[in-house]
N, C-alpha and C positions, 0 to 999 in steps of 0.2 A: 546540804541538799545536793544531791547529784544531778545537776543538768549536764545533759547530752547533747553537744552541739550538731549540726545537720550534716550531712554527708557534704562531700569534695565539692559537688556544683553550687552548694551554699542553700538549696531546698529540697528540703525531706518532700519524696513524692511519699501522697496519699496511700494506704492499702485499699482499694475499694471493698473487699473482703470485710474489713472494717466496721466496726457499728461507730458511727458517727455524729457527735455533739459540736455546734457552731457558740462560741461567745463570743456576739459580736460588740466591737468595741462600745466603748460605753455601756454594756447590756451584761445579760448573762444566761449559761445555760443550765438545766437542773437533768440530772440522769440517776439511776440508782445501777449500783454494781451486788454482782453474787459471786460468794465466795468464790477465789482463786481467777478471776477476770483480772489480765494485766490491764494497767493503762496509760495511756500515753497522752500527756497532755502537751502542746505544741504551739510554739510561736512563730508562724509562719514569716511573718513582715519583721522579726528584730521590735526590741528597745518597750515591745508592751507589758506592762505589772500584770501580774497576774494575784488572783486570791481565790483558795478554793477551800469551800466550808464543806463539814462530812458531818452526818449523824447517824447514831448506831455502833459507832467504830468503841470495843468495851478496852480497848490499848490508848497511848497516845498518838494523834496525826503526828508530833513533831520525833519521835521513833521511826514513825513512816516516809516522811516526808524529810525533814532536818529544816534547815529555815527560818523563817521569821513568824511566830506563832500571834494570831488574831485572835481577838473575843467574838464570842458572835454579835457582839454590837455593832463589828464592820459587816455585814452581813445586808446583800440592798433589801430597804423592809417588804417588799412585793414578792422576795422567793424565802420570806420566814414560814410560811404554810407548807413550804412542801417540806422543808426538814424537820419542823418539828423536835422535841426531844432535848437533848444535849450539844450543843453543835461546837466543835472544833475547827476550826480556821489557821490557813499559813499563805505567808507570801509565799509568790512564785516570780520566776523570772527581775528584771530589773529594766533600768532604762540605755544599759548597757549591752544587754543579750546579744547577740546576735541572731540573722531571721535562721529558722530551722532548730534555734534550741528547744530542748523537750524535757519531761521530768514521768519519770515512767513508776511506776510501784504496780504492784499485785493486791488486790481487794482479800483481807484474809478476812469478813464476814459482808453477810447484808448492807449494804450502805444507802444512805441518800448522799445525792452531792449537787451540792451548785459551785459552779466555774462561774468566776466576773472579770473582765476585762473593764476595769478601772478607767474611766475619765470624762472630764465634761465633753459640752460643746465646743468646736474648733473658731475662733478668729479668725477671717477672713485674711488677713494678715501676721496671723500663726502660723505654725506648723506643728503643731499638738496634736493634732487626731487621732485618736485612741481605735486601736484595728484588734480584727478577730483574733480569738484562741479558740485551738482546736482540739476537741477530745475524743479518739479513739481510742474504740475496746475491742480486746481479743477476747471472747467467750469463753470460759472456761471450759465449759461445753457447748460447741458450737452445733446447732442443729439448724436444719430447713424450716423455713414457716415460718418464721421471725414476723410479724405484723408490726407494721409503724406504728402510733398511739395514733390513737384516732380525734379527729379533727375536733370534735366536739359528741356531748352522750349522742351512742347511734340509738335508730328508734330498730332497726336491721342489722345484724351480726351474721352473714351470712357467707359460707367456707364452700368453695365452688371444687372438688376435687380433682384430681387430674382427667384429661377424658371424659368430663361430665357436663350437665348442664345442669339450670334450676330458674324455672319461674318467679316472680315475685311480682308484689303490687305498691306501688307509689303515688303517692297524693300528692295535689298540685303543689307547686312549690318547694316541695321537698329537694333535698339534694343525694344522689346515688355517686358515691365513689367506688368507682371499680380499681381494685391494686391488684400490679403483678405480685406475688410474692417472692418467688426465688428468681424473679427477674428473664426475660427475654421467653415470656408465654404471653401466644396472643389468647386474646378473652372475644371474640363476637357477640355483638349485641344486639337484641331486639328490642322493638316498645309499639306498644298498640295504644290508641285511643280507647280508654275504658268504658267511657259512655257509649261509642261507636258499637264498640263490641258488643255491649248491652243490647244494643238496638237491632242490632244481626248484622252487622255491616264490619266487616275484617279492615279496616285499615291502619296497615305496620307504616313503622318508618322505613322511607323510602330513599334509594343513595340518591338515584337519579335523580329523582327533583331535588332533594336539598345541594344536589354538586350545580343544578341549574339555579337556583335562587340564590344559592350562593356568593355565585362564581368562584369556586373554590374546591379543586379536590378535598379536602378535610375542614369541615370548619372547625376554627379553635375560639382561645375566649377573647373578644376582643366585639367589633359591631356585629361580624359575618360570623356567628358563633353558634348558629339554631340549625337542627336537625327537622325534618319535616315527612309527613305522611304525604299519601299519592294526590289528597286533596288540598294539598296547601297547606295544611295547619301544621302547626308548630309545637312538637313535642318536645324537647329537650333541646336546651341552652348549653353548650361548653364554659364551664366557670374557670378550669384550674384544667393544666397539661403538664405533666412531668418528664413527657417525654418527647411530642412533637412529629411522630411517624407513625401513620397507622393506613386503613387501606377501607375504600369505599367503593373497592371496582369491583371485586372479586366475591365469586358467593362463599359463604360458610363451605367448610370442607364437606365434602358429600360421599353417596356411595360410591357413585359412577367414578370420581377421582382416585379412588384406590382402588378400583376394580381396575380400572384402566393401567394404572400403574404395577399392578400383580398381586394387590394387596385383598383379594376378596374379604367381603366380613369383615372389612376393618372398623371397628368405633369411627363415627365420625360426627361434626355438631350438628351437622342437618338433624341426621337421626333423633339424636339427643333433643338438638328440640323441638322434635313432632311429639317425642315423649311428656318431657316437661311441660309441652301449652295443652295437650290432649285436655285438660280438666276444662279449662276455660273455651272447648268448642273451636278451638283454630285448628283449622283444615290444614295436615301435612303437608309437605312439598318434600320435592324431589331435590333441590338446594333451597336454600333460602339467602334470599337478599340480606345485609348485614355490615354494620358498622365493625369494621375488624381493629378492633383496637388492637394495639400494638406489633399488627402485621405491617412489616418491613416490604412493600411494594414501591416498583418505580418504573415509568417507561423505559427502557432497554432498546438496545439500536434492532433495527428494524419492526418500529411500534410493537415491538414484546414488550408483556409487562413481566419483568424480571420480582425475583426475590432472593431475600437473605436473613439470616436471624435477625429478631429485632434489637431495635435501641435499648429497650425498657430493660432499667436493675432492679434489683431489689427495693421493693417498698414504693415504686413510681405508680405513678395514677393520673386514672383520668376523673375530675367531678364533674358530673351534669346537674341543673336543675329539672326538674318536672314543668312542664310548662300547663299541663293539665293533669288529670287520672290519668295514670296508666298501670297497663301489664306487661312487664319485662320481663326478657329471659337473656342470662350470660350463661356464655359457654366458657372453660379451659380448654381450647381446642388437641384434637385429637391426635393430631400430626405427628408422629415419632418415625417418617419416612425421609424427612428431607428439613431443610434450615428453617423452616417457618418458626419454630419453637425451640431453635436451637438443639434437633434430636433427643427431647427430651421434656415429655408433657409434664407441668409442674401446678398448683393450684393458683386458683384465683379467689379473691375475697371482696364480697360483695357489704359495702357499710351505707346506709338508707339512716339522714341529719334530718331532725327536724327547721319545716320554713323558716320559721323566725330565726335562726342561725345567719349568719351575714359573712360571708366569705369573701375574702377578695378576688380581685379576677387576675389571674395570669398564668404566663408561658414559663416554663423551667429554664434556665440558663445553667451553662457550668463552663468559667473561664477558661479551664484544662480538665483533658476527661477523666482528670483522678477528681477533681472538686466538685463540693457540696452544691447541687441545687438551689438555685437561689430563684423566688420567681416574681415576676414584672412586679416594680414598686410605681409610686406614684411618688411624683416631685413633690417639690417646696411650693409650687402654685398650683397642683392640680385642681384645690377647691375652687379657686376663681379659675382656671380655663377651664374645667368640668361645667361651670356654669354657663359657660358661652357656646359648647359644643358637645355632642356626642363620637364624635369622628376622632378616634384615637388608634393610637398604631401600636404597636410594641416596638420602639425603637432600642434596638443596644440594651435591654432588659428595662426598660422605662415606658409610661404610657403616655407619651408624647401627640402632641394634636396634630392633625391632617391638613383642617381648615375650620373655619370658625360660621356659625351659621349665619351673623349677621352680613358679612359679604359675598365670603366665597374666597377662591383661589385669587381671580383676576381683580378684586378691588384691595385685596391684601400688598398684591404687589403692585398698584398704583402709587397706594398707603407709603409704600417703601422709598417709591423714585420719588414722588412731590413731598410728603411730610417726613413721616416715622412711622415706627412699628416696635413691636415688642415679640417678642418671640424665645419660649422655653428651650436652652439649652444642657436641661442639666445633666444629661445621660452622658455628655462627654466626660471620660475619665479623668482624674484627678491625681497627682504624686505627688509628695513630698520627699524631695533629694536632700540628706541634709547631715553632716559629720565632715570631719578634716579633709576629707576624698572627694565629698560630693561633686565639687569642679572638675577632678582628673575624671569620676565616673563620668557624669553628663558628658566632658570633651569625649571620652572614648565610646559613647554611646550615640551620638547624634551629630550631623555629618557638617550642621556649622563650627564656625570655631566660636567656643563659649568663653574661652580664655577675652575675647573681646569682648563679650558684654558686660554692659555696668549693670550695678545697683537700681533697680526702677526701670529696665528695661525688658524687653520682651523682643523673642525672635521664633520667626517660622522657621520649623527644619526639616528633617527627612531621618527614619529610624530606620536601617537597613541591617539587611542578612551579610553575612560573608560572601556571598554570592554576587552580591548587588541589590539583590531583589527589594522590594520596599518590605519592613513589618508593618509602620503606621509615619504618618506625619504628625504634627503636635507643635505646640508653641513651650516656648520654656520662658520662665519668671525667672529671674533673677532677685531674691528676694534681701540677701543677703552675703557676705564674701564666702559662706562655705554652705549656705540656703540657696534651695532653687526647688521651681515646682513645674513637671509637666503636666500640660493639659493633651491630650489625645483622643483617640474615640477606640482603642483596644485594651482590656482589661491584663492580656497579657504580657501588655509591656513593662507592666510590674515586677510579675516575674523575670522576664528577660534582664532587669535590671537589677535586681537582687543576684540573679546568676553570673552576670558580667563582674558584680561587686566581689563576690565571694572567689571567682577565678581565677580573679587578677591580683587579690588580697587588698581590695582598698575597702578601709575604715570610715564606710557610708552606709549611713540609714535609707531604705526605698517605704515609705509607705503610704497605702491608700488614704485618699481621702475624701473620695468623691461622695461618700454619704455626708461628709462634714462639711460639703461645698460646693450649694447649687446654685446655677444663674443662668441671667436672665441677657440678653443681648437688645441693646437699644440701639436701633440703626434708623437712617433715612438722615435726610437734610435739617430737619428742626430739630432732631436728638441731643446736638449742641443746646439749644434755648431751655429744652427741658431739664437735661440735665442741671443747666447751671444753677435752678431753683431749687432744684433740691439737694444737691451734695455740697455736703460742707467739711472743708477737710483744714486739718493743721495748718500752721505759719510754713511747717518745714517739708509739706507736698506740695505737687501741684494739682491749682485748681481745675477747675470743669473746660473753662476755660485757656489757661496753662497746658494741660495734657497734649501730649505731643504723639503723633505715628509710633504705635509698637511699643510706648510708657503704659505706665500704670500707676496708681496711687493709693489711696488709703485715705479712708474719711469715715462718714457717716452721712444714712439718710434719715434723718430724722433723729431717734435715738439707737439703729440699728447699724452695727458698724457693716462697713462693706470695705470691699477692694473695686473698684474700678480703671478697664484698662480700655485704652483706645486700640480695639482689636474689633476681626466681623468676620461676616461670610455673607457680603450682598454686596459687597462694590460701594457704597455707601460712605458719606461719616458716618462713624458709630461707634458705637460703644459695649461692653460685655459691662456685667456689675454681679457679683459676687457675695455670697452671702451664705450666711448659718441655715439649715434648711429650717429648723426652728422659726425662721423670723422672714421667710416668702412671702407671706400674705401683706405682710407691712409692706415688704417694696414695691410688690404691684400694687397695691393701693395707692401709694404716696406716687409711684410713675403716673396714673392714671388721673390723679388729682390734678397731676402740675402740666400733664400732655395731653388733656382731651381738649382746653382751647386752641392747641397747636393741629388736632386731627390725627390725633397718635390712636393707633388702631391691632390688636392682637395678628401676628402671621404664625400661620403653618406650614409645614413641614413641604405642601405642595407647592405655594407661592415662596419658598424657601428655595428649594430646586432651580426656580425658572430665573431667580435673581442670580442666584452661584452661578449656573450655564452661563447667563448673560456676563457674567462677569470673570468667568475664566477658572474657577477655582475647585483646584481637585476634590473629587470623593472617592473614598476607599471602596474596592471591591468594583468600579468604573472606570475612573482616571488610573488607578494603581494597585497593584495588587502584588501577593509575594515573589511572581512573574515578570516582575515589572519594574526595571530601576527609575529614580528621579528624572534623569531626561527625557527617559519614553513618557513619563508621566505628568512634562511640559513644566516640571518645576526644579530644573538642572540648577537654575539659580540657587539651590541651595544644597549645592555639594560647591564650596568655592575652590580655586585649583590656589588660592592660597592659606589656605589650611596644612602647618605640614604637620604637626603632631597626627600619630596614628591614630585609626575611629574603626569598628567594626564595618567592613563592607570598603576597605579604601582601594584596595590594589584591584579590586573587582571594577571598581566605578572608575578607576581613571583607563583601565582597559576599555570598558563601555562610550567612556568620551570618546576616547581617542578612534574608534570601530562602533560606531553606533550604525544600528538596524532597523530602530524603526523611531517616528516623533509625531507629537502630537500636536495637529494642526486643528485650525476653527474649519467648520464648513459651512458656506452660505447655500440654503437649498433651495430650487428653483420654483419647486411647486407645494403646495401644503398638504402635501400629504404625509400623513404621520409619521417620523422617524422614530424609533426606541434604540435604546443602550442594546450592543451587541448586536446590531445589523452588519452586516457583512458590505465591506465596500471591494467597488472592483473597476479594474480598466481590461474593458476585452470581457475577456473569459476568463482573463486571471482575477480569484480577490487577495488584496494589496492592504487592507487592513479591518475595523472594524470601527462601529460609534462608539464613542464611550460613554456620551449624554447628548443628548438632546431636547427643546423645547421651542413652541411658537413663542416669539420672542413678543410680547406687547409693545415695545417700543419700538424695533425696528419694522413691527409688520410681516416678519415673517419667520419660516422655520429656520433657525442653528443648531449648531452641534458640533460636538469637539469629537475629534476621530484618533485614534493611531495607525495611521499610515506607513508602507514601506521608505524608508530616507529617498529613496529613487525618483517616489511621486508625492515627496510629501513638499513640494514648492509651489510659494505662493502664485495664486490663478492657474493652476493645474484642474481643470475637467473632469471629474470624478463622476462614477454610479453608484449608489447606493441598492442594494441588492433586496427586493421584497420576494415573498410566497420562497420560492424554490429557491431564491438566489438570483436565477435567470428568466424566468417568466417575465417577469415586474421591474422595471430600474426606474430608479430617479436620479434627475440629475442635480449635477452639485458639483463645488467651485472649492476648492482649499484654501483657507484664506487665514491670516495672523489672529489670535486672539490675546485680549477681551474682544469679545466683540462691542459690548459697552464702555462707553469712557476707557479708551485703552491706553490713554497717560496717567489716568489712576488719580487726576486731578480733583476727582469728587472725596474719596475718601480720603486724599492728602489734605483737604480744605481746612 
């Protein structure tokens, strides 16, 4: 078999050009090829088996391929329907590969094919996780209009052509997916109340009230997801966004905008749909209000609303439900003047699923913008915190809870300081570092020195640029003498670590594993009691009890194995616990059995925030950002100055100690008036830095906030303004002062 290993930086970027197949670990994916399509099948993360079955092929796969030849009886039995026939099978890749290797051939007829990325479930105390393989085709003849498969049978097949419009009708419940096809055309949409209209009464969907019920320039899918008419009612739900940029300010392109612009008589959608609704009695307009899907608007300096081509590629979409009847019309907008369309009107495709269809609800993600689409998943507990709450967020591509109905914010975080709490972290990213290097990788990638940790230890660090700048923070396990595993919250830093591996030639495996490893965080003061009931671990860990600051262990709760580590983000004791997403519902169960006579109580993401401010503890994109080294970002502690082996970002950061410019201090503020991240702080006229968080503190009584301040005025009991309205209109004052501002010997969670 000829595998191709990946080019110089160690990963083969994506063609977006590409037709694009995902086998994600453990799973697989099914595509069919026409004669003469190359393909390239690809291991992005190193070290995953691969098997790929064909049928139709009237030669041998192992002529084609070379390798280890399968029966089809290795074949997973759920994708035996789609091949059908005779099926040929060969391994691919090994546990050896490296990431970026590929295996390429030419389809010389009709094919069916399923790709499998071979493996079970991960061991919380493994490192086995079984990661994606990727298949792209080069078309043999590649042409425009390429349609995705469609989600499920449509009841609607409907081809919107460039420049045009077309009415259609939808029954309640129903689902309308609108697709770009060749990518970066926006589509305007309308929808009427069909009974409404029955009755002689015109009411379309309205931006302005839905941007007021909202609160939300675009609703997406998530609670704030419903589009609405002038009278309140609620016509169409946002189920699914592939793209996440669209535009509810601006009317449908009209005449007056190309007359204006010199374009008389140009096509435009107003026109187009006075034509299209004409049958169903809707009176013309001169523009028309309009949901502008995939128009690329944004406020621009001096309150202009700016534009530029859109996000949207090939095959992206947006799904609405029907919330009632209605009569819709899409446009492919007409624009071939200027970026709305990227100079160059192209079709849209209208697909109408029957109700009973069940789709899941989420936002499009993509690590790096050569990568596949991935859209919001649900954890290992969503079924029990689905049942305590409707308040969910998309956090970091996960549907993560807000707050819970039976308290609220502020009895969440009582829950936290006097007992416990529980609270879903699974969104945080997960790696497996693991081959004869992994140690020199991890040291040259993260700015503690790893060469000192042991076996069963855990350490907070800082992942930085050449520059200084931060990428992520993250905690690393030490799982083993050439095993180790980061936890983070950037999906990126995967890559980055595969790419540092392959640059420098060191003989390490980087791979995901955060599908194979969700959890749950147990903090507050009783979290000790609870836990000790339930985990029960080897002679040769330590107990519930035993567990030490920044250790970790290895047990079981029940009959579900876990890892648990004495780590948090609340200031708290507590604990993280680790687990198969398979087997979630068991731990929150068995926590909730052994911690509800203790007053153990679910937190959210809200009452989450208020404890971290309180308690000092950086957030990305707030505290730090790729702008922003470790000391600005108040967590210098972990760049140590005795560290001397070299790490990416070192000659930067000891320039940065040595000449620092700005730090980050607590601020105590005088009166309760609301601070938010990214207020402007100032002495005088001058401003001197900015908030990076703040919250009314429930314990203290009043409002804090961590700022980054200039070095000049950033000492403690220095007198500050905080800047509201203009800057200068409105100040509040405020006091610079050390932080935690809670327990700031850290006595609570040392306990």
């Amino acid at each position: 078999m000829n595998i191709q290993l990946g080019t110089t930086s160690g990963v083969r970027r994506l063609n977006p050009a590409r037709l694009r197949h995902v086998a994600p670990g453990g799973g697989f994916a099914s595509f069919e090829l026409k004669p003469g399509d190359r393909v390239h099948i690809v291991d992005p993360e190193g070290g995953q088996p691969g098997a790929l079955f064909v049928s139709g092929l009237s030669g041998s796969l192992m002529d084609l391929l070379g390798g280890v030849q399968l029966t089809g009886d290795a074949l997973p039995e759920t994708a035996r329907a789609f091949l059908g026939g005779v099926v040929e099978g060969a391994e691919l890749f090994g546990a050896s590969q490296p990431s970026g290797a590929s295996v390429s051939f030419t389809a010389p007829e009709h094919l069916a094919c399923v790709l499998a990325a071979p493996g079970g479930p991960m061991d919380p105390g493994a490192q086995d996780a079984p990661t994606d393989l990727i298949v792209e085709i080069e078309p043999a003849a590649p042409s425009a209009g390429t349609l995705p498969p469609p989600l499920a049978e449509a009841k609607l097949d409907l081809r919107i052509r460039a420049a045009s419009a077309s009415a259609y009708e939808v029954k309640a419940g129903d689902y309308i997916q609108i697709i770009d096809v060749d990518g970066q055309q926006c589509s305007d949409f309308l929808a009427f109340d069909a009974a409404k209209l029955a009755s002689g009464r015109e009411k379309g969907l309205d931006p302005t009230t839905t941007r007021t019920l909202m609160g939300s320039a675009s609703p997406g899918p998530g609670l704030h997801s419903k589009y609405f008419d002038e009278d309140q009612t609620a016509l169409v739900e946002v189920i699914r966004d592939t793209v996440g940029r669209h535009d509810t300010f601006m009317l449908a392109c009209n005449a007056k905008y190309y007359d204006d612009m010199g374009y008389p008589g140009h096509d435009n959608c107003t026109d187009n749909f006075n034509r299209a609704l004409a049958p169903y009695g809707i009176e013309p307009k001169m523009g028309w209000p309009a949901v502008n899907f995939f128009y690329n608007t944004f406020v621009a300096p001096g309150d202009r609303i700016g534009m530029d081509e859109p996000w949207s590629r090939p095959g992206d979409y947006v799904l609405l439900r029907a919330l009632t009847d209605l009569v819709c019309a899409s446009s492919s907008c007409a624009d071939d003047v200027d970026a709305s369309n990227a100079w160059h009107p192209t079709d849209i495709h209208v697909r109408v699923y029957d109700g009973t269809n069940n789709f899941s609800r989420g936002i499009a993600h993509r690590m790096t913008p050569d990568s596949a689409p991935r859209l919001t998943r649900e954890t290992a507990f969503h079924a029990r915190t689905s049942a305590l709450t409707r308040k969910f967020t998309d956090y970091r591509g996960f549907w993560l809870p807000d707050c819970f109905n039976a308290g609220g914010p502020i009895e969440e975080y009582w829950a936290c300081r006097e007992r416990a709490v529980v609270m879903d972290l699974s969104a945080l990213r997960k790696f497996e570092i693991l081959g004869p290097d992994a140690e020199k990788l991890v040291q040259l990638a993260v700015t503690r020195d790893i060469r000192k940790l042991a076996v069963g230890q855990v350490v907070y660090t800082a992942l930085t640029y050449e520059h200084g700048g931060m990428l992520d923070d993250g905690t690393v396990f030490r799982l083993a003498e050439n095993n180790f595993r980061l936890v983070c919250g950037d999906d990126y830093c995967g890559v980055w670590l595969r790419e540092l591996a392959a640059k420098h030639g060191l003989n390490a495996f980087v791979k995901s594993s955060t599908d194979q490893l969700h959890n749950l965080a147990l903090q507050g003061p009783k979290s000790r009691d609870i836990l000790r009931e339930i985990l029960v671990t080897p002679a040769h860990q330590p107990s519930a009890d035993e567990l030490k600051w920044f250790r970790f262990t290895i047990g079981k709760i029940g009959d579900v194995p876990v890892m648990v580590s004495r780590t948090g983000y609340t200031g708290e004791l507590g604990y993280e616990i680790w687990c198969h997403p398979s087997r979630g519902a068991e731990v929150w169960d068995a926590l909730f059995a052994a911690g509800t006579p203790y007053g153990l109580e679910p937190l959210g993401l809200l009452a989450l925030d208020m404890v971290r401010i309180e308690a000092g503890l950086a957030f990305s994109g707030y505290e730090f950002c790729d702008q922003t080294d470790p000391f600005e970002a108040g967590i210098g502690f972990t760049v140590p100055e005795s560290k001397t082996d070299d790490f990416i970002g070192k000659e930067a950061l000891a320039r940065r100690r040595a000449h620092p410019s700005k730090k980050l201090v607590g601020l105590t503020v005088a009166e309760n008036e609301p601070v938010h991240h990214g207020d402007p702080i100032y002495n005088g006229r001058a401003q001197i830095g900015v908030v990076t968080s703040a919250t009314r503190s429930p314990t203290l009584g009043h409002i804090i906030a961590l700022a980054r301040l200039d070095v000049s005025m950033a000492e403690t009991g220095a007198s500050v303004e905080i800047g509201k309205l203009d800057g200068h209109a409105k100040r509040i004052a405020a006091t610079t002062t050390g932080f935690p501002h809670y327990d700031p010997t850290k006595s609570r969670v040392r306990a």
